[in-house]
C-alpha positions, 0 to 999 in steps of 0.5 A: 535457502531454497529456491522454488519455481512454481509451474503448471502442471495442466494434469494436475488442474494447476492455476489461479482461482482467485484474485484477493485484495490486500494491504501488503501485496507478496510482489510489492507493487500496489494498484492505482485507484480509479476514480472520480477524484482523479488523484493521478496523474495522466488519469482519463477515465468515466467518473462514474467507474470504480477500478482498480488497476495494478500488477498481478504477477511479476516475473522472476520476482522473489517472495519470500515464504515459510511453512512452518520450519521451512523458508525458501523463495518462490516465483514465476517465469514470464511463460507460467504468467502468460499461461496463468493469465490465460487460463484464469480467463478460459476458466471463467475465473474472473469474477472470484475475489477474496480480501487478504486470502481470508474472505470471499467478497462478491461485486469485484470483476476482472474487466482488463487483463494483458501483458505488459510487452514494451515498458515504455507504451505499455497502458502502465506507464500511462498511469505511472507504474514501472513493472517489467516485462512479462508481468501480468496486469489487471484491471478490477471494477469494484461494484460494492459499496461496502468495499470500496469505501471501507477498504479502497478510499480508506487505503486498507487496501494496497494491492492485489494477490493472487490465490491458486495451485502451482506445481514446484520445480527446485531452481536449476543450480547453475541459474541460482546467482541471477535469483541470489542477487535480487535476493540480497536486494529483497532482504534490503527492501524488507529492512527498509519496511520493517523501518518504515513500519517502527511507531513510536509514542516518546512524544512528550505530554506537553504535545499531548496536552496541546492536542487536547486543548484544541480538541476540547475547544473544536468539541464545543466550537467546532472545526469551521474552515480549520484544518484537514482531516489528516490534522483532526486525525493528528489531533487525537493520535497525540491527545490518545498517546498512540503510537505514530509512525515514521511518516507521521512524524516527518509530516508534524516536522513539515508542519512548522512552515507554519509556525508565523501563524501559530499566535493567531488566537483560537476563534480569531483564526485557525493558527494557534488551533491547528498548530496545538493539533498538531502538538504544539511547540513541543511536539513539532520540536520533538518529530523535527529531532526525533525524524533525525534520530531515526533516520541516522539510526 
């Protein structure tokens, strides 16, 4: 498969132009959220400010790409980084932002750019990101409403990419084994993803039935003090038959720590009805064996 640098060509008018939010970012590296919440760790910003700060571009990564019969890997120097980050600022680029390479979304601004230099004091490690040397870092403040609740605090999400025009150098073939080799890692790490995203519905219907005996009766009583809204996200995804992910099962597996409140009756307490939201006796024995199954697969 081939092998593709992509430079700039300053002739050409070759560089970024935008900056776009999406689920599955091409380097594999997802933003950290900042905000009120402060959800992690070493995190000391203004509350009030909404930004979002992660990896731009990464060098020497391969991204896998594919034109209609064509597949081959691109990627980026630490020097065409350096220079692209350079130039998207010198071209007043920084308030241009897209979501998923599709739209053009206004209210999102480049606030912070660098290089990262030294892994260990670089800003990123103070906020728990391991990113090389040589990659681009950025920080977006998020000054929509409409995005940043419908896409960040919903974690559609994940990540940044970045839209522009390189020209292409084939990859020198005495330098190929350095790339080959974090190639045979990506093609493990994309398994590892096509497994993560499996979903699956095999849950018998007594889990189903279960989750809809304790949404009828939060219907007509109501939640109270009960339950988180992951549990009441439960409760549906099984009362509907929809499909759940690896994730999901694990974690209605972890629920049976809670099992010695599961006879607490409903209204007298929030045993029994979180315990059938999360599908009961059934379901939980179902995830404990099914999370087994999928993982010795």
């Amino acid at each position: 498969m081939r092998i593709i640098e992509l430079i700039i060509d300053e002739e050409q008018e070759n560089g970024i132009d935008a900056i776009s939010i999406v689920e599955h970012p091409a380097i594999e590296e997802n933003f950290i959220a900042l905000n009120q919440k402060k959800e992690y760790k070493f995190q000391e910003v203004d509350n009030e400010k909404r930004i979002l700060m992660g990896a731009l571009l990464i060098p020497n990564k391969a991204i896998y790409r594919k034109d209609k019969n064509d597949e081959y890997y691109i990627y980026f120097t630490k020097k065409t980084i350096r220079k692209a980050s350079e130039l998207f600022l010198q071209k007043g680029n920084q308030h241009n932002s897209t979501f998923e390479h599709l739209y053009k979304i206004e209210g999102l601004t480049l606030v912070e750019s660098w290089i990262v230099e030294d892994k260990e004091k670089d800003k990123s490690a103070l906020y728990g990101m391991d990113v090389p040397v040589g990659t681009w870092m950025g920080s977006v403040k998020v000054d929509n409403e409409e995005v940043w609740n419908d896409y960040v605090k919903t974690g559609v999400v994940k990540g940044f990419s970045i839209e522009g025009f390189f020209a292409e150098k084939e990859r020198e073939e005495e330098l190929k084994q350095e790339i080959e080799a974090g190639l045979k890692l990506l093609e493990i790490k994309q398994a590892l993803i096509r497994y993560q995203f499996d979903t699956y519905n095999d849950y018998p219907k007594a889990a189903t039935t279960n989750a809809q005996r304790a949404l009828k009766w939060a219907e007509k009583n109501g939640w109270g003090s009960c339950g988180t809204a992951v549990g009441k996200q439960r409760a549906n995804q099984l009362a509907k038959g929809e499909r759940i992910s690896r994730e999901t099962i694990a974690r209605m597996a972890g629920f049976k720590r809670h099992e010695q409140n599961k006879n607490t009756p409903y209204g007298e307490g929030c045993g029994k009805l979180m315990w059938d939201a999360w599908g009961g006796d059934e379901g939980i024995a179902w995830a404990q064996k099914k999370l087994k199954q999928i993982d010795n697969e």
